[in-house]
Phi, psi and omega in degrees: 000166192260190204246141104230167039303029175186196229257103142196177217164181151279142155281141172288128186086336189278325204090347202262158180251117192224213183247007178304168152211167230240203181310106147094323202228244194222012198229151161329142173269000178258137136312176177307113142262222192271133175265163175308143153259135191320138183305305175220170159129238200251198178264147175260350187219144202293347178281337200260107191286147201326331199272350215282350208269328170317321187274011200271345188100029182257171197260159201309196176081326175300131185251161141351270153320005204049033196235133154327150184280151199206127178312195132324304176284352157292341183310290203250027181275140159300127151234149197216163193212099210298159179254320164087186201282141159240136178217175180067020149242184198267144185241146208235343159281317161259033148097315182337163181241324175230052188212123004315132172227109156228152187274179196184148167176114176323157188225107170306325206191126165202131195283143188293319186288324158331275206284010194268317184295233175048251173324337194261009165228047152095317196256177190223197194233170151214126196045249164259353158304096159229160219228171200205097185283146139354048212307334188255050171213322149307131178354281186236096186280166191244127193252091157353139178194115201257160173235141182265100165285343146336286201275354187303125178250140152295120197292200164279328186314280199323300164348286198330294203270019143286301169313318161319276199295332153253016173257344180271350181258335210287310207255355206042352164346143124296083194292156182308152119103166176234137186310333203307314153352296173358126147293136172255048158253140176284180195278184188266331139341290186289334193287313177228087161292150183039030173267000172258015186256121206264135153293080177292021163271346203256081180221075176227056176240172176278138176319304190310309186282314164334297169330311196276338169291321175280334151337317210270299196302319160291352194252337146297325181298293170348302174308293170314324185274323178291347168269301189312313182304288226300316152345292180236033164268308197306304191300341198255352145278345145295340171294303182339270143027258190299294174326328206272339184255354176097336183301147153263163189286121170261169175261111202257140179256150196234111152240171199265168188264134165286146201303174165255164210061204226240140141092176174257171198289134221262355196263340181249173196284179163286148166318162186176142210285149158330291205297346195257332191277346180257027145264336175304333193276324162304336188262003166244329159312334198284342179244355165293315197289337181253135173287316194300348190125154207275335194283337173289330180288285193294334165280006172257341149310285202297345190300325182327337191262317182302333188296144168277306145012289192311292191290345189298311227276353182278353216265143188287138164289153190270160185268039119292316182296337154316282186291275199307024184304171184272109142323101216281149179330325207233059195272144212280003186188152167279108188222140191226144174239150166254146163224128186250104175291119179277357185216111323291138224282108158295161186303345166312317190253015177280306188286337144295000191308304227265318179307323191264335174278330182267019162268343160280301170002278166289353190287324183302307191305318184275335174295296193268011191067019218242163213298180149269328205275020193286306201290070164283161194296320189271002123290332167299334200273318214265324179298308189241359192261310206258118197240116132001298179320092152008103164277119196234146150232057176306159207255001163223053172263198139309150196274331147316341162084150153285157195108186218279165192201140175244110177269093182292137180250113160233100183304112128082055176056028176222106188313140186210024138171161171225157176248139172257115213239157149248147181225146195220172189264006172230005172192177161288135140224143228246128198237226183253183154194164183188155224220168172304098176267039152276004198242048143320331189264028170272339170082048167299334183299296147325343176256328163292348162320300202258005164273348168281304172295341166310311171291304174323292154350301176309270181341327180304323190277318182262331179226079193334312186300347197232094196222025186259151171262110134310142178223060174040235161283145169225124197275130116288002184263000170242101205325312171300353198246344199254011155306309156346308225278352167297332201268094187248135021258188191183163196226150177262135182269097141006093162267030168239325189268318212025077192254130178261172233175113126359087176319333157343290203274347171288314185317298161322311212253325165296340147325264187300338201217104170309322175244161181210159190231098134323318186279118184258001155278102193301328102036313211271160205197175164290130172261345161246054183271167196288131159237352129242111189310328194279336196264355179303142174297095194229136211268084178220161179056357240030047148234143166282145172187126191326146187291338177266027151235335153299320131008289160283325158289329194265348195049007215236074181273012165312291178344319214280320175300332223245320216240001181234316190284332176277358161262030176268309175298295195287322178093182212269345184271317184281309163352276165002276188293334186246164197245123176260117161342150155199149199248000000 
């Protein structure tokens, strides 16, 4: 599934959870639905008792937990149980009814460096599912997409609604309409920011002559215009003409025979633009009005430039100094973001669950329309709660540890949106999110985006590697989707190479093409694709064992096809690393 407040979401229609995001925010216009559950293979859910799942056709071995019994040396290895291709269902971004296609396999169990390898080859998790669309055969293909958070800057939009939430915090202010809307590219604003601001230092011509030029320049302008008439009386007695004789009327061009030589006339002054002659005519009220002389008047302009101060104190703010500006004492509300670990649920996110599904709740019925009795607590649970994911606490880690995570936005002591985040060993990725909507017109979708890359940053500072925001996918054939593509700078992943590219240089070719081979080195090939199939890992009886020994006990080459293409997928370091299930 995707990152949004930056990508999460649902796949639409599929049942699948996906990195989509919907209208304005970060999100899908579908909710979660009930996931498949597996033909065979293990139990999914922790409630559903040991006799009952025997009779469902799970192999020996089923715990409680719904996990195979598992050796030792199996403790902290991913185990997953590959699915093979689903193709022929319905997609909520263009409407198809039958164009998705992704491969898939549930994941039992998965170490954070597994899956941070994964997600960098295209696939993505929902709940415990995770899936890998089909790029040159699906509908709309989804491209992976990271934002370099580092480098990251705030557009004017993004401004906007940080600014927004702290005049709503400082003042309760509100702004009219609700922001979710915002385009998020900047604006036209930002690119000529300060462009009506006349420089008044660059004032180094003579008066005298300055005079004699706009003199010169109007009295040409005078000219042009009294030739532009004389034009277009000739053109409008030839219409006459012509109306008068029964022809019909056409627009006649008067052209003049050209002056001889090359280039313009070197005896008037150049042409120049409107916007240019009226600021020289401000820099000349501007030294008229001082008596004292023109030269006092531009050193008393320039001082302003000189202070070295002056460009320090001009330099844009950052987005922390952004989101943490300082607040006066007596502010009209309170907002604390948490972050609680959901996999497994610390006692923090145990006491809060129910406070937290029914702020999804309504986040469905009213965004997504969806029934009341559709949001239940075992969907909710199974959607946004239940992670694959290992929780590790290595010592030059996050002090928080990896794994799955929930960041609760809590207003004046009452939650009123949560982010569903993975901490990986080289970035966030961003699962979904969701929120009250009575607070939309804070523009949360957009504010838990850059409070997330902000945490990333944060993260950063103790654990240098890890310094990418994942935003799940990014459509381009779906209008609503190409917002990702604001959060700059950012790279698109190659699905063929799993190469990452500049979205720059992706775009052009996303123009022309729903898929695209992004690497533009024809040459370039996977470097980390399975080259021996045999060495692959496999989870069968509570024994481990290479697939080219398992193989041969099982005999069986219906199999062997089923068992290449998923080490295909995955690539040759996770084949390795991870226990593929066999029943």
């Amino acid at each position: 599934m995707g990152p949004t407040t930056l990508g999460r979401g649902k796949d639409p229609g599929s049942g699948l959870p996906s990195t989509a995001n919907g209208p304005g925010g970060r999100r899908p216009q579908h909710g979660p639905g009930a996931l498949e559950r597996p033909a065979s293979g293990l139990a999914l859910h922790a409630s559903r008792p040991r006799a009952r799942a025997l009779r469902r056709g799970r192999p020996r071995g089923i715990e409680r937990r719904g996990r195979p019994a598992r050796t030792p040396a199996a403790a902290m290895a991913s185990l997953v149980e590959y699915k093979g291709l689903r193709a022929g269902y319905h997609c909520g971004y263009c409407d198809s009814e039958e164009g998705k296609v992704s491969h898939g396999m549930w994941a039992h169990s998965m170490t954070v460096q597994d899956y941070q390898d994964l997600i960098d080859r295209g696939w993505r998790r929902s709940g415990k599912y995770v899936y890998k669309p089909v790029m040159n055969q699906t509908c709309c293909p989804q491209y992976t997409i990271r934002c370099r958070s580092l480098q990251f800057q705030p557009s004017k939009s993004h401004k906007k609604v940080l600014k927004k939430m702290l005049k709503f915090l400082a003042k309760g202010e509100i702004s009219q309409g609700n922001c979710e809307d915002e385009p998020m590219e900047p604006t036209m604003e930002d690119a000529v920011a300060g462009d009506a601001l006349i420089n008044k230092l660059d004032v180094q011509c003579d008066l005298k002559t300055f005079k004699e030029s706009l003199e010169s320049e109007e009295k040409n302008e005078g000219k042009s215009a009294k030739k532009a008439e004389s034009n277009e009386l000739i053109r409008s007695q030839d219409t006459e003409e012509k109306l008068g004789s029964g022809e019909p009327s056409h627009s006649i061009e008067v052209h003049t025979v050209p002056k001889p030589g090359k280039g313009a006339d070197l005896s008037k002054p150049p042409c120049r633009k409107a916007k240019e002659i009226r600021k020289e005519r401000k820099r000349l009220k501007l030294m008229q009005q001082n008596p004292a002389g023109e030269f006092e008047g531009l050193q008393a302009h320039r001082e302003p430039l000189s202070p070295p101060k002056a460009a320090k104190s001009n330099q844009p703010k950052s987005l922390e100094d952004l989101i943490f500006e300082s607040l006066p004492e007596n502010t009209s509300h309170k907002l604390e973001v948490r972050v609680v670990r959901s996999s497994p649920p610390s006692s923090q996110f145990k006491a809060t669950m129910l406070e937290s599904y029914q702020v999804y709740k309504r986040y469905q019925m009213v965004i997504h329309k969806h029934p009341p009795d559709k949001p239940t607590v075992s969907q909710f649970t199974r959607f946004l709660c239940s992670s694959p994911l290992e929780a590790e606490n290595p010592p030059n880690g996050p002090d928080c540890g990896y794994g799955s995570f929930h960041q609760q936005y809590w207003l004046d002591g009452k939650i009123i949106a949560v982010g569903v985040i993975d901490i990986l060993p080289y970035c966030v990725s961003s699962v979904y999110l969701y929120y009250d909507p009575d607070y939309s017109f804070l523009s949360l979708g957009i504010y838990s985006a850059l409070r997330e890359i902000a945490f990333t940053r944060q993260l950063h500072e103790k654990t240098p590697q890890l310094s990418y925001y994942y935003m799940g996918f990014y459509i381009h054939s779906c209008p609503k989707m190409k917002y990702k593509g604001h959060y700059r700078p950012s790279d698109l992943l190659c699905p063929e190479t799993y190469v990452w590219v500049p979205i720059e240089q992706c775009l052009p070719s996303l123009e022309n093409s729903k898929y695209c081979r992004f690497n533009q080195d024809p040459d370039a090939v996977d470097e980390g694709r399975s080259k021996e199939p045999d060495r692959l890992q496999v989870f069968h009886k509570k024994a481990i064992m290479p697939y080219g020994v398992y193989k041969k006990q099982r005999k069986d080459p219906s199999e062997e096809a089923t068992v290449l293409q998923y080490a295909s997928l995955v690539g040759q370091v996770c084949a390795e690393r991870m226990l593929l299930f066999r029943n």
